[in-house]
ZAMARGU-4260 file (C-alpha; in steps of 0.2 Angstrom, whole numbers, plus 5000, padded with zeros to 4 digits):
<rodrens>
0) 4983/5174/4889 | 4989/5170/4905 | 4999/5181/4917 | 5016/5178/4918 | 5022/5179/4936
5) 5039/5172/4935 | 5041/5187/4920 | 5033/5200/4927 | 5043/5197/4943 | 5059/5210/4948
10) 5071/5198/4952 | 5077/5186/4936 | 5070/5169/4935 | 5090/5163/4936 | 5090/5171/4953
15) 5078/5166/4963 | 5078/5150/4974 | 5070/5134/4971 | 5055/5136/4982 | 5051/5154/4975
20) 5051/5149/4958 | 5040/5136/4960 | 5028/5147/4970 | 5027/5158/4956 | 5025/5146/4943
25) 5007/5139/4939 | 5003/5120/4941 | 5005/5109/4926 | 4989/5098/4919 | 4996/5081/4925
30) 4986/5071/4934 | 5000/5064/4946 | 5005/5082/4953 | 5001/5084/4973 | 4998/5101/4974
35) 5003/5110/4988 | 4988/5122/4995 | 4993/5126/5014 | 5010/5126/5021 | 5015/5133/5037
40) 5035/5128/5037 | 5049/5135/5045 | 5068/5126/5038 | 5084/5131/5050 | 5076/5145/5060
45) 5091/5155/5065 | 5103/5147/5053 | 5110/5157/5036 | 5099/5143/5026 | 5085/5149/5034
50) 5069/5146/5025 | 5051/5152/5030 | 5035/5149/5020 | 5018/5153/5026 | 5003/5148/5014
55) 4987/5147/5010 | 4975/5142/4993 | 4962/5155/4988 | 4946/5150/4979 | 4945/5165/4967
60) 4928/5166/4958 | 4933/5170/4939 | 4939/5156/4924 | 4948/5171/4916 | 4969/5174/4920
65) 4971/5190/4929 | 4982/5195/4942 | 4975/5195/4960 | 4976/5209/4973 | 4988/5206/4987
70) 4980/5197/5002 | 4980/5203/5021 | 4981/5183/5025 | 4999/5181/5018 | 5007/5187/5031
75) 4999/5173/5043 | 4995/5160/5033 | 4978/5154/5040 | 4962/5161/5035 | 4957/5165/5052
80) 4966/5172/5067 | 4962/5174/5083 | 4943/5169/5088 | 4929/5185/5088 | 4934/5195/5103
85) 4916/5199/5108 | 4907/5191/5122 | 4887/5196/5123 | 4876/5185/5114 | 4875/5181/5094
90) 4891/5194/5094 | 4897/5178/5081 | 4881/5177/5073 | 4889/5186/5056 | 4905/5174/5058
95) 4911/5169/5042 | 4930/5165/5039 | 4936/5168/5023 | 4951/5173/5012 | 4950/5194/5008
100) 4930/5188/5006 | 4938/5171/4996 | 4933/5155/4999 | 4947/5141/5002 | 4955/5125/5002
105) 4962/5120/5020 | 4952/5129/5035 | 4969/5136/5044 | 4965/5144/5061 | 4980/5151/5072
110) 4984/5162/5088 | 5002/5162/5086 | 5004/5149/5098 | 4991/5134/5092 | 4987/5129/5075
115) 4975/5119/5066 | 4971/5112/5053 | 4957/5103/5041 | 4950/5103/5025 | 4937/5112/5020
120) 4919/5108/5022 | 4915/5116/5006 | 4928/5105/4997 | 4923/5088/5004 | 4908/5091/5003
125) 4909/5094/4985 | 4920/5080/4981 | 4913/5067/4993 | 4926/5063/5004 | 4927/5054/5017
130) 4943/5056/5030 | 4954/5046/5040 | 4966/5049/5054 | 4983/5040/5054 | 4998/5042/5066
135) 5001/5043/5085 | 5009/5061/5089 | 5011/5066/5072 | 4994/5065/5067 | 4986/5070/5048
140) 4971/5069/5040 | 4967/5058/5024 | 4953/5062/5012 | 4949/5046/5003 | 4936/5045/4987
145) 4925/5028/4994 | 4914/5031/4978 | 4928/5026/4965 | 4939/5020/4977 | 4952/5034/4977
150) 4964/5036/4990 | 4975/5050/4999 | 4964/5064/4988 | 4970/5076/5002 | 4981/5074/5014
155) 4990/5088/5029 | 4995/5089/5046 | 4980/5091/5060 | 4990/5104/5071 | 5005/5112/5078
160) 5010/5124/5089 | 5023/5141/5091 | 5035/5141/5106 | 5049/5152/5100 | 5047/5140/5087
165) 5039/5130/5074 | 5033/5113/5083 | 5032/5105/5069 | 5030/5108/5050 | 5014/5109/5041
170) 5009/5103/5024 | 4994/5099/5016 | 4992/5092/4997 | 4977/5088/4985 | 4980/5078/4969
175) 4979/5091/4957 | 4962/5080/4948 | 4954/5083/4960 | 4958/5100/4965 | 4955/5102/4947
180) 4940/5099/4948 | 4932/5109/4960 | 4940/5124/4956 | 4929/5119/4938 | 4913/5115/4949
185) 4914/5131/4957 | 4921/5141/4941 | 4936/5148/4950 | 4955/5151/4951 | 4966/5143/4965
190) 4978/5158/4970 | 4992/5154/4980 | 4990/5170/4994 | 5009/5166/5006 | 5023/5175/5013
195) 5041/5170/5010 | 5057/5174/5017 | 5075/5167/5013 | 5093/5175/5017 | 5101/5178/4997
200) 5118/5177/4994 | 5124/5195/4990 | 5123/5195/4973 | 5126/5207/4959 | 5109/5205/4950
205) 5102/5206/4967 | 5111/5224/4971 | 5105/5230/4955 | 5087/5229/4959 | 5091/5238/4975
210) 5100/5251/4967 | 5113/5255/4979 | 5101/5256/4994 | 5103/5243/5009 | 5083/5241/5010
215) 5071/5241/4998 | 5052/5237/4996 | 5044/5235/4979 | 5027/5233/4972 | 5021/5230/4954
220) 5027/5245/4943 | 5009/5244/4933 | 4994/5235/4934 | 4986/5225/4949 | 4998/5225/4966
225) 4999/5206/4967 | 5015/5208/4978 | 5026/5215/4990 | 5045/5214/4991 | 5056/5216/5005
230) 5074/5216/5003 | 5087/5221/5016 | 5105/5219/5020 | 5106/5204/5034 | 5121/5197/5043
235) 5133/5200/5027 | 5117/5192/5015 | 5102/5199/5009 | 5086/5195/5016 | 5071/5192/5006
240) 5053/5193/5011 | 5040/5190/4999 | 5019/5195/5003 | 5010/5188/4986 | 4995/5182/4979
245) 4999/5172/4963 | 4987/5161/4952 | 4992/5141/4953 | 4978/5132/4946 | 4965/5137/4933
250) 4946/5129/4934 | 4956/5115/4919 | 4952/5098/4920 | 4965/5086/4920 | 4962/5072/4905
255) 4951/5057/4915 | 4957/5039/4910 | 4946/5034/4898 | 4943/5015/4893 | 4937/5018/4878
260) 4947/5018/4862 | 4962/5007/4873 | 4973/4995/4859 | 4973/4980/4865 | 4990/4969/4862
265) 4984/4957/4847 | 4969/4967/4843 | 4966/4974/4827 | 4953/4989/4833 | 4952/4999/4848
270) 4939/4993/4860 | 4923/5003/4867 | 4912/4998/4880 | 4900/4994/4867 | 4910/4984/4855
275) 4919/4974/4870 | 4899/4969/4877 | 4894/4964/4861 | 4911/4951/4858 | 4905/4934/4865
280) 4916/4922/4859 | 4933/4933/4855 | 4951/4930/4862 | 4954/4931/4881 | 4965/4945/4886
285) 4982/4939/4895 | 4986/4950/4912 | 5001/4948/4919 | 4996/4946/4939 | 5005/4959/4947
290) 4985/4966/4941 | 4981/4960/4957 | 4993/4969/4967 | 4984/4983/4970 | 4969/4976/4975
295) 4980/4964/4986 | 4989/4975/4995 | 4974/4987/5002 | 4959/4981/5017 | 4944/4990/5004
300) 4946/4975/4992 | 4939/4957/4993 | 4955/4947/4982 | 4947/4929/4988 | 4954/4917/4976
305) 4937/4904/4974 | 4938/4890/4962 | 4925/4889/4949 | 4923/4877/4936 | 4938/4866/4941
310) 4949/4883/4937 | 4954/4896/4950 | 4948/4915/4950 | 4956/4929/4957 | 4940/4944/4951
315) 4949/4960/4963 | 4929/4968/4970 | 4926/4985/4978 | 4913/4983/4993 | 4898/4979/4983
320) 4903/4994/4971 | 4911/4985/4957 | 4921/4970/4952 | 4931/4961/4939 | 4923/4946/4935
325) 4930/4927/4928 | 4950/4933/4931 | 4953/4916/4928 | 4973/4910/4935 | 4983/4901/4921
330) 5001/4896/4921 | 5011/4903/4933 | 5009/4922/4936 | 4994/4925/4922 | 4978/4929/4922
335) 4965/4923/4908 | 4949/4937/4906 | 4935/4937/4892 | 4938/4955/4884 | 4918/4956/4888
340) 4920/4955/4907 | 4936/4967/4907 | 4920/4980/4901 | 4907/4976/4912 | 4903/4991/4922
345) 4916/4998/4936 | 4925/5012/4935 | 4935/5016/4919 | 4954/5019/4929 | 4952/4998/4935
350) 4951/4994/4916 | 4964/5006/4912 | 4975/4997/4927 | 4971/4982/4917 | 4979/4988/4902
355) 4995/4992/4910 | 4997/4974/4911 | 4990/4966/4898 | 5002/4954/4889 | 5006/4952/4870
360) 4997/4935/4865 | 5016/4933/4854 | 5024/4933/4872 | 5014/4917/4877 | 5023/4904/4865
365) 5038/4903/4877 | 5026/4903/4892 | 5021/4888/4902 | 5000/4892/4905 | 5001/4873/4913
370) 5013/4878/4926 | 5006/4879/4944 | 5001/4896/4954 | 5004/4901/4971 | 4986/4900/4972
375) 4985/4882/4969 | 4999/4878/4978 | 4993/4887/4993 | 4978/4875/4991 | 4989/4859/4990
380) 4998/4864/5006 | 4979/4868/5016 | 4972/4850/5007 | 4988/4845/5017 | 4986/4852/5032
385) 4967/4847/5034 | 4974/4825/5031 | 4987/4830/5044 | 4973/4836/5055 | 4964/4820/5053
390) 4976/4810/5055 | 4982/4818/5071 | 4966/4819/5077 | 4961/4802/5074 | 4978/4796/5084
395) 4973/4807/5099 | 4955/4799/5102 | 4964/4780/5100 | 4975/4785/5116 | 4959/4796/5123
400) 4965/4815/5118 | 4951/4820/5110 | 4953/4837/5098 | 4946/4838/5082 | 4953/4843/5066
405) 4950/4861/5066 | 4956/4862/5085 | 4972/4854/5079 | 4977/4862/5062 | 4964/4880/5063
410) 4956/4875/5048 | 4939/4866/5045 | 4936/4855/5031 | 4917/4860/5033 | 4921/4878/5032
415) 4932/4875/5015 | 4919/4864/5006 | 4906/4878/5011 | 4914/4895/5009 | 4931/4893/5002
420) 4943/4903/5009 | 4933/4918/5015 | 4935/4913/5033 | 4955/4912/5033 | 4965/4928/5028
425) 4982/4920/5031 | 4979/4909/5013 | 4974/4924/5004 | 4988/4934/5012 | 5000/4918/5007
430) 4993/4919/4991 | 4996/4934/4986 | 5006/4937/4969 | 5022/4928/4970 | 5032/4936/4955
435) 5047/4927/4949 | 5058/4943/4952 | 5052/4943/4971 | 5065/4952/4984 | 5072/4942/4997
440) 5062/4952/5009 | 5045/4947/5004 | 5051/4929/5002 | 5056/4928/5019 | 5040/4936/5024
445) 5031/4922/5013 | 5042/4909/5023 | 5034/4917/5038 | 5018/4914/5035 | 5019/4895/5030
450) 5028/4893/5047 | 5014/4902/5056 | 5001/4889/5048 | 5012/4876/5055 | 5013/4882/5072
455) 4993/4882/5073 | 4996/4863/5081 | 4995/4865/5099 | 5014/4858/5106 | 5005/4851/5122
460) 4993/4839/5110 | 5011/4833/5102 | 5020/4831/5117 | 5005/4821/5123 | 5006/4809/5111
465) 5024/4807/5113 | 5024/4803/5129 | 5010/4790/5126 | 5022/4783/5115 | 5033/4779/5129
470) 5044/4796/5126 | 5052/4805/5142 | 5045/4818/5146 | 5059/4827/5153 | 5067/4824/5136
475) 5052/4833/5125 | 5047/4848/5137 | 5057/4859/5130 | 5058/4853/5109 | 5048/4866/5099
480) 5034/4861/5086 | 5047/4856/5072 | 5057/4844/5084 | 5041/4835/5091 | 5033/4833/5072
485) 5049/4825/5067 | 5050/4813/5084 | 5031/4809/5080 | 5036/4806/5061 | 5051/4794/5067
490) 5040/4785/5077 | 5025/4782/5064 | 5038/4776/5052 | 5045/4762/5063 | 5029/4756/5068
495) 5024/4758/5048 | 5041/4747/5044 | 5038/4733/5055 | 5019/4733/5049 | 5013/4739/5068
500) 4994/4743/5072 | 4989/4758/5081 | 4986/4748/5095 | 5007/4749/5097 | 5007/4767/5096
505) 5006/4765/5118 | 5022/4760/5125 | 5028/4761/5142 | 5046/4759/5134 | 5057/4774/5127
510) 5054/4772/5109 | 5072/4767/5097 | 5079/4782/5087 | 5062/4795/5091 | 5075/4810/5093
515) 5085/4805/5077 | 5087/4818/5064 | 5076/4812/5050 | 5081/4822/5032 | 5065/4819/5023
520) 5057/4833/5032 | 5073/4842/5031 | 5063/4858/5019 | 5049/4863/5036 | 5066/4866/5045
525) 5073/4875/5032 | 5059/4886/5032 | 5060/4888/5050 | 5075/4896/5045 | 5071/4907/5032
530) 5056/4914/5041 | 5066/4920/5056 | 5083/4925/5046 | 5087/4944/5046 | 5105/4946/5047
535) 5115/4943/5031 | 5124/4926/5038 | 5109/4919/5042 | 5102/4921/5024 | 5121/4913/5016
540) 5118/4898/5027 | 5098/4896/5021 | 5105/4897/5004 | 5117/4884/5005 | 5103/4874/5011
545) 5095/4878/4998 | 5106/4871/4987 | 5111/4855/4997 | 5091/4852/4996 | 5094/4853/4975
550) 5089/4870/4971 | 5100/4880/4958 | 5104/4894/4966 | 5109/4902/4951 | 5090/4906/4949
555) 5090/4919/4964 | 5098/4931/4951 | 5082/4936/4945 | 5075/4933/4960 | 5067/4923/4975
560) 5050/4919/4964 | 5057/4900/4959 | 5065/4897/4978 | 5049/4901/4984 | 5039/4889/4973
565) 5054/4877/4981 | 5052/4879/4998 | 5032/4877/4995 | 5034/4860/4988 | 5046/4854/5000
570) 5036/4861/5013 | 5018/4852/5005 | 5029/4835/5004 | 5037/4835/5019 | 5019/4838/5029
575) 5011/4825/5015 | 5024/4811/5020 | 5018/4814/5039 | 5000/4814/5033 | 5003/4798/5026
580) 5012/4786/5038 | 4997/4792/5050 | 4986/4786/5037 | 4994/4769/5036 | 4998/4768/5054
585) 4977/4771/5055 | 4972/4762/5041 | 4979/4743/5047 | 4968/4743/5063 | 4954/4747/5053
</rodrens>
């Protein structure tokens, strides 16, 4: 049986503060708890809510529940201070910080000016982690599973510093899995070893335990002396200062996710990795795509999109490690897997992840699997921009400004046909999942990024042509991209109207109605406007664009999925229609 601290503790459970009760109290199983095993915290210093916690996390050899000894350490909270005072030769040779002769968790030195702090060799080593560094002044640590991956394992503070006070607070965490389960591999207890002081209110349960005295200390009546309790009267409150050892974590796994025995919606049996390797020809499993979210949203993943078989596939892979395979995109935001593949060796927790999202195959009769994906649509808008290139390439070397294609738009139709999309982040980052309940936030950031693949076209090549075409070129130098696509678009369309060669384009004469506002390409300027609109006035007046342009703006009551999906085609249609007067335009000299 366990020992109850909280129980066996003097003052009632009703009593004590927040903090206090939950350093008593012994960490649950759950896999999501973040346990705290090295603190150094100091809350309002001088102030009547003052709140000071020192701590450190014992490894205690023993699987058996039993009450700890008080530790020397608590009332520093590292487990080394100071540095060996000696100075002749190998006076350090026998060095070997510890915990009362325990190991630990968090390597905690200090002087009572400079402290630092890291995770134990012992621990990472164990584990096999691997850290990171994040932050500018406030630096921490990261311990990260690469194996798995797992990330933010364990995480604290490098360092702070005492100048009649606290710099900064400290606090490191370990996901309690994996504390878990090296307190099991090493067949020990984690013991909580801290000091703790708060100012009470002067209560009368607090009274009786000092039984009419204005300071009291108290140890354990029987038993192990796993505490020390200071109590004294304080500024018209009662001062609490608490030296204890106390069990948190016993050498218990948490429950690892399992794939194995997961009910599948629409299947009639639990699946096993052997069963689902033996299904060949069995239903697909229906994922909703936000599957793909995790994987998109961290730099250890490859979330390509490649077409195979005429069909996109968006199979999430881990650095060679593991990796879906044949996530096939269907409809709008689903994905289409073979139960078989799901199965195929990678770590049981991606399956599981998988799981989350599968959809009941009853839920797919009132779903559209023809519609098109953001995936396909990003496509559209890159088949798009590589005509456009052509096109505007082709113009340039008729009038001697000679840039290619890739020069002009960034992209290479060489480079697609060869590798897909490997060599261009920016259409995997547009890509991404694009929910029908997206915020307005990461709309506007998805406007963002079309507009950036626009901008790629140098403005000196546009204002070139412009001025070959008999434009002033005091009237263009200072027109952004938008402005000079639409003049070059008036242009082409005249000389498309009146059946013009290229050899027309040239004019020594101001060409009629080149600034006019030409409405057909209307959505790239709307999207201008989303991509650089913050400020809540700015988004009403993109919105009633929006709806002038024929978009139901009743829609954005569930969210900004469907006015992406509109400002992509008007966006892919307005470059389309540029795309195509230059190919008439290039066409009749041919």
């Amino acid at each position: 049986m366990k020992f109850d601290y909280l129980a066996a503790f003097p003052i009632p459970e009703e009593s004590l503060p927040p903090k206090l009760r939950e350093l008593l109290t012994p960490v649950g199983l759950s896999a999501n708890i973040r346990v705290e095993v090295a603190a150094m915290k100091e809350t309002d210093q001088y102030g009547p809510n003052a709140e000071h916690l020192h701590l450190q996390m014992a490894v205690v050899s023993g699987i058996e529940s039993q009450p700890i000894e008080n530790m020397r350490e608590a009332a520093d909270g590292v487990v080394q201070f100071s540095i060996p005072i000696d100075d002749h030769i190998g006076c350090a040779s026998s060095f070997s910080p510890s915990i009362s002769g325990h190991d630990y968790i968090v390597a905690a030195w200090g002087n009572s000016s400079f402290y630092s702090y890291n995770l134990s060799e012992k621990v990472w080593m164990t584990l096999g982690l691997s850290p990171r560094c994040v932050g500018n002044d406030e630096q921490r640590l990261v311990y990260d599973d690469l194996s798995l991956p797992e990330f933010d394992v364990a995480d604290g503070d490098i360092s702070t510093n005492y100048q009649s006070s606290l710099k900064k607070n400290v606090c490191w965490r370990m996901s309690n899995e994996y504390l878990r389960r090296y307190l099991w591999l090493r067949g020990a207890r984690g013991v909580r070893v801290f000091y703790y002081q708060i100012q009470l209110e002067d209560t009368p349960q607090i009274r009786e335990i000092m039984n009419g005295k204005t300071h009291v200390v108290l140890h354990p009546t029987e038993g192990v002396d796993w505490y020390e309790l200071d109590i004294s009267e304080h500024n018209n409150r009662l001062l609490l200062q608490l030296w204890a050892s106390v069990e948190a974590v016993m050498p218990e796994r948490c429950r690892e996710q399992n794939a194995d025995g997961l009910l599948w919606p629409g299947e009639k049996q639990p699946i096993t990795h052997a069963l689902a390797n033996s299904l060949i020809r069995h239903n697909p499993v229906y994922l909703d795509d936000k599957f793909l979210e995790k994987y998109e949203q961290s730099i250890f993943y490859d979330t390509t999109p490649f077409k195979a078989w005429a069909k996109w596939d968006c199979s999430p892979s881990y650095q060679g490690q593991w990796s879906f395979t044949e996530c096939q995109r269907v409809g709008r935001n689903l994905i289409k897997v073979p139960m078989r593949e799901l199965y195929k060796p990678k770590p049981d927790r991606e399956i599981v992840h998988a799981y989350v999202h599968a959809i009941d195959p009853t839920d797919l009769e009132h779903i559209d699997l023809d519609e098109e994906h953001i995936v396909s649509k990003v496509q559209r808008l890159l088949d798009t921009l590589l005509n456009l290139g052509d096109g505007l390439s082709q113009l340039g070397d008729s009038i001697g400004l000679m840039s290619s294609a890739e020069e002009l738009t960034g992209f290479s139709r060489k480079e697609f046909e060869a590798n897909g999309w490997i060599k261009y982040p920016i259409l995997s980052r547009l890509a991404q999942v694009a929910p029908v309940d997206m915020t307005q936030q990461m709309f506007l950031t998805r406007c963002k990024s079309m507009h950036e693949l626009l901008q790629k076209i140098p403005k000196g090549y546009l204002k070139s042509l412009l001025v070959n075409a008999g434009c002033p070129r005091a009237k263009i130098k200072d027109l952004g991209n938008l402005k000079l696509i639409q003049s070059l678009l008036n242009i082409l369309e005249t000389l498309n109207n009146h059946q013009e060669t290229i050899n027309d384009f040239s004019s020594k004469h101001e060409p009629e109605g080149w600034k006019a506002l030409n409405t057909k390409i209307a959505p790239l300027f709307l999207n201008n406007d989303l991509r650089i609109a913050d400020a809540h006035d700015a988004i009403e007046n993109c919105i009633g664009t929006l709806q002038k342009l024929g978009f139901d703006t009743a829609n954005l009551s569930t969210g900004y999925g469907k006015a992406l999906d509109f400002v992509m085609d008007g966006v892919i249609a307005s470059l389309d229609l540029i795309a195509n007067e230059l190919q008439q335009l290039l066409l009749r000299n041919q």
